[in-house]
C-alpha positions, 0 to 999 in steps of 0.5 A: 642429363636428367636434372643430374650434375656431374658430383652427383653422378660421381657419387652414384658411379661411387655408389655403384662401384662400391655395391657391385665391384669393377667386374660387375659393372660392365655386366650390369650396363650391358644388360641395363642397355638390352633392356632399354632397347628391347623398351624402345622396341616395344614401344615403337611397336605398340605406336606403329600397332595403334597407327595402323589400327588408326588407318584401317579404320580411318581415324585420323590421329594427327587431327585427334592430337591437336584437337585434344590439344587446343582442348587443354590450350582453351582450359588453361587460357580459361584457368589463367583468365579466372585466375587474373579476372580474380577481385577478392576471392581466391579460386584456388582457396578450397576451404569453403568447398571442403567445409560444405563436403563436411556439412553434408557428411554430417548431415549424412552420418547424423542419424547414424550418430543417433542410431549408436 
């Protein structure tokens, strides 16, 4: 459940019972759930306003998600191709770029060196 194991969870149960005692803890759970829900409600609110937008105005979401996603499928294919097609020079080495940004703000800040 969330990455949490269950020593965890015992502490913070713990942890919990010590801050705000046993009275107050089925108050704190029963608010913590109305408050999930009304969450859940507006977000299944604001998904049927975007679907109905989408519909009066003939977009057609469906399509529009796997287009953006086959988009992100092509970049990492590209990413892992340039990555495994890699002889000598690492791509993810940015060293260089970031030595040639510092270059450029030299040249940039020079004469304002030599103004001071």
């Amino acid at each position: 459940m969330f990455g949490i194991g269950g020593g965890e969870l015992i502490v913070i149960i713990f942890i919990a019972l010590m801050l705000f005692g046993s009275d107050k803890i089925p108050d704190i759970a029963r608010t913590l759930g109305k408050a999930m829900a009304q969450l859940k409600n507006a977000t299944n609110d604001i998904k049927s306003e975007i679907q109905r937008s989408a519909e009066s105005n003939d977009i057609d979401i469906k399509s529009m998600t796997s287009d953006f996603t086959s988009e992100i499928d092509n970049v990492k294919q590209g990413f892992n191709k340039m990555v495994s097609d890699n002889t000598g020079e690492n791509p993810l080495d940015i060293t260089s770029e970031i030595n040639k940004v510092k270059e450029n703000i030299d040249d940039l800040t020079g004469p304002i060196k030599r103004q001071l």
